[in-house]
Structure formats: structure tokens, C-alpha cells
C-alpha positions in Angstrom: 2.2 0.2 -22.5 -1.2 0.0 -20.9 -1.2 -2.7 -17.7 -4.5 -3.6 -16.1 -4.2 -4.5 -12.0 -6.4 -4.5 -9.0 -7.5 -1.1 -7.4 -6.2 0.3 -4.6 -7.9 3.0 -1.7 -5.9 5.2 -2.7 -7.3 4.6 -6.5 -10.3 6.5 -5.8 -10.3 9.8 -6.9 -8.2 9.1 -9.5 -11.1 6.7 -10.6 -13.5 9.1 -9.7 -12.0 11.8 -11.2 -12.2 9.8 -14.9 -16.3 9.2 -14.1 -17.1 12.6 -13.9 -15.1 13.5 -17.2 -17.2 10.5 -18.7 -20.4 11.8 -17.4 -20.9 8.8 -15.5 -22.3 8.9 -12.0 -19.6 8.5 -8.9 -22.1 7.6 -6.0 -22.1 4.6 -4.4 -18.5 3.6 -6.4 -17.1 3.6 -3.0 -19.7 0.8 -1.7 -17.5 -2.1 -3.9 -14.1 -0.3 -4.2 -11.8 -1.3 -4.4 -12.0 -4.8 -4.6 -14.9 -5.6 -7.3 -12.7 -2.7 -9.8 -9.6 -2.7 -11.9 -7.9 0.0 -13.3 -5.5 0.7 -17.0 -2.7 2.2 -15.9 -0.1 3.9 -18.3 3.5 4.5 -16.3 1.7 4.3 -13.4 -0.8 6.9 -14.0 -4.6 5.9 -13.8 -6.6 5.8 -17.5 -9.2 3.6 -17.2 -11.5 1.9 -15.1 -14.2 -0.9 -14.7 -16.3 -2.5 -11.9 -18.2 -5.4 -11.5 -20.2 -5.3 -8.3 -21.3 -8.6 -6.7 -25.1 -8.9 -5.8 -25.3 -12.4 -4.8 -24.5 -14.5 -7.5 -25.7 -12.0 -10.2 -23.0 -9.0 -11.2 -23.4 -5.1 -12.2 -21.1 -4.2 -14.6 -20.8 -0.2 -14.2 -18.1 2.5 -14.2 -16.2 2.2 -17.5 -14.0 5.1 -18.4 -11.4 5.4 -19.9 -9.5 9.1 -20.2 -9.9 10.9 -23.4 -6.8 10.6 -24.5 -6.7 6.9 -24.8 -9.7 6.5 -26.2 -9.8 4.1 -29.0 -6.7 2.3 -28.0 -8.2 -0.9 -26.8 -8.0 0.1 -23.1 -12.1 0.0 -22.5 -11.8 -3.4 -24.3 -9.3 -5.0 -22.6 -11.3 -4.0 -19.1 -14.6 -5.0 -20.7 -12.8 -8.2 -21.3 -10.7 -8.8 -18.0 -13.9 -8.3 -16.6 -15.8 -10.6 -17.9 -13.4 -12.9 -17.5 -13.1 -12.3 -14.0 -17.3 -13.0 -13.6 -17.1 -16.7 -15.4 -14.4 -17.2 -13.0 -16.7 -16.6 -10.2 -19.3 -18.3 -11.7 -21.6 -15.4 -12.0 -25.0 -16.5 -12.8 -25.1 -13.0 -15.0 -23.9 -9.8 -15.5 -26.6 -6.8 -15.9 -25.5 -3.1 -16.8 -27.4 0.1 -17.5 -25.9 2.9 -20.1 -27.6 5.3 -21.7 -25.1 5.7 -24.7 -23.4 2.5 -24.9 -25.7 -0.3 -26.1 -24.0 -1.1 -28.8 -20.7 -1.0 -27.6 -21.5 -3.9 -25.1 -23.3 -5.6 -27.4 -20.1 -6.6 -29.1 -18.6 -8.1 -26.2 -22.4 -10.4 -25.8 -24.7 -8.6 -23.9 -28.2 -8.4 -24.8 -30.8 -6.4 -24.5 -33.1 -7.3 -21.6 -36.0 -6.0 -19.1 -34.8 -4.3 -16.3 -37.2 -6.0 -14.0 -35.5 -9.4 -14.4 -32.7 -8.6 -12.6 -32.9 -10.3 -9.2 -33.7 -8.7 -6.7 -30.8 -8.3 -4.6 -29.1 -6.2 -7.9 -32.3 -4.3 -8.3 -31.8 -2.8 -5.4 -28.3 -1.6 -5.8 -27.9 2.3 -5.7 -26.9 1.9 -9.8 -30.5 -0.1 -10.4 -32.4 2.0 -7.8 -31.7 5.5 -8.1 -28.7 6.5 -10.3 -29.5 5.5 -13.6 -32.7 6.9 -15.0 -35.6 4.7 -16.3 -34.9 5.4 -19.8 -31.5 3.8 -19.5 -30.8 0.3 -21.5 -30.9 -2.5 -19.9 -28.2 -5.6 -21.1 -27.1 -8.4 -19.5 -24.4 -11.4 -20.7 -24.2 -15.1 -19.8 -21.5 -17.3 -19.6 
């Protein structure tokens, strides 16, 4: 049984451990960590992961991974979902994230496409925004 819960320090290779088998980039994870991430945990062991940074009132969904052998279970859902849950909560004016593979997998959960220079300005210049994903990457955000 998969069970979602907050991060912990201790979390963070573990968490960066599943980036770098998704190809995802693990600098500046540590900047929010652990308190804007959750992690899917199967008998205690880490198998997924998702962040959503806070940039003012504006959030950066990044970091979803989920290890290979529990994809397609419904563990990057249920994150995807939690956290999204967890930005209407917060009233979160919106939530922006970059991929360069996954466009139409967040589209299902209601992100759109969008430019990347409307992101204010305070996310914009977020290590993710600024430097980390390249300028072809997609640009989506959601509303609530």
C-alpha cells in the first residue's frame, strides 16, 4: 500500500536519488525541502516524490518522480493530486511548471499551456525558471 506524507531532512537523497533516475535536475531541491515536498512511500521506503515551491503567492510545481517500478500504479497521480490540493488550500494564485516530456500528462490534471514570461516575477527568477530548465521546455500553468 502506497502512503503519501510530508518530507523529512533525512528524505533527501532518497528523493534525490529518484530525480536523477528520472533525468530530472536535483539543484536547488534543497532550497524548499523539505517542507514545500511530499513523498509515496511503500513500507516505508521512498517511491515517489513532488514539490510545490512557494514564490509569493504563485507556486512551481517541479520534481515528480516516481521509481520505475511503480510506474503506472497511480503513485504520480495521487502526488499530482495531493498537490494540487495542497496549493487551493493555500490559495495559490497559480501553479507554473516546466517539463520537457510531460505536457500532456499534466494537462490531464488542468494545466494549460502558457508563455513562460507570464510568470511573475518572483517565480521567474527561481533556479527551475532561471537556469535549470532550458528555453525549449513547456511552459503550463493551473488555476483554481
Amino acid at each position: 500500500m502506497v502512503d503519501l506524507r510530508n518530507t523529512m531532512p533525512s528524505d533527501l537523497e532518497a528523493v534525490r536519488r529518484l530525480l536523477r533516475e528520472a533525468g530530472l535536475p536535483t539543484e536547488g531541491v534543497e532550497d524548499q525541502f523539505p517542507a514545500q515536498y511530499r513523498v509515496a512511500t511503500v513500507e516505508g521506503a521512498v517511491v515517489g516524490v513532488a514539490g510545490l515551491e512557494l514564490h509569493g503567492r504563485a507556486g512551481l510545481f517541479r520534481s515528480l518522480a516516481v521509481r520505475s517500478a511503480f510506474r503506472g500504479t497511480g503513485v504520480g497521480t495521487h502526488l499530482v493530486r495531493e498537490r494540487i490540493e495542497w496549493a487551493r488550500a493555500r490559495g495559490l494564485s497559480h501553479v507554473f511548471l516546466l517539463t520537457t516530456t510531460a505536457s500532456s500528462y499534466f494537462e490531464k490534471f488542468g494545466f494549460r499551456r502558457a508563455e513562460r514570461g507570464i510568470a511573475p516575477e518572483a517565480l521567474a527568477k527561481s533556479k527551475e525558471f532561471a537556469s535549470l530548465c532550458p528555453s525549449s521546455a513547456i511552459c503550463l500553468v493551473w488555476q483554481p
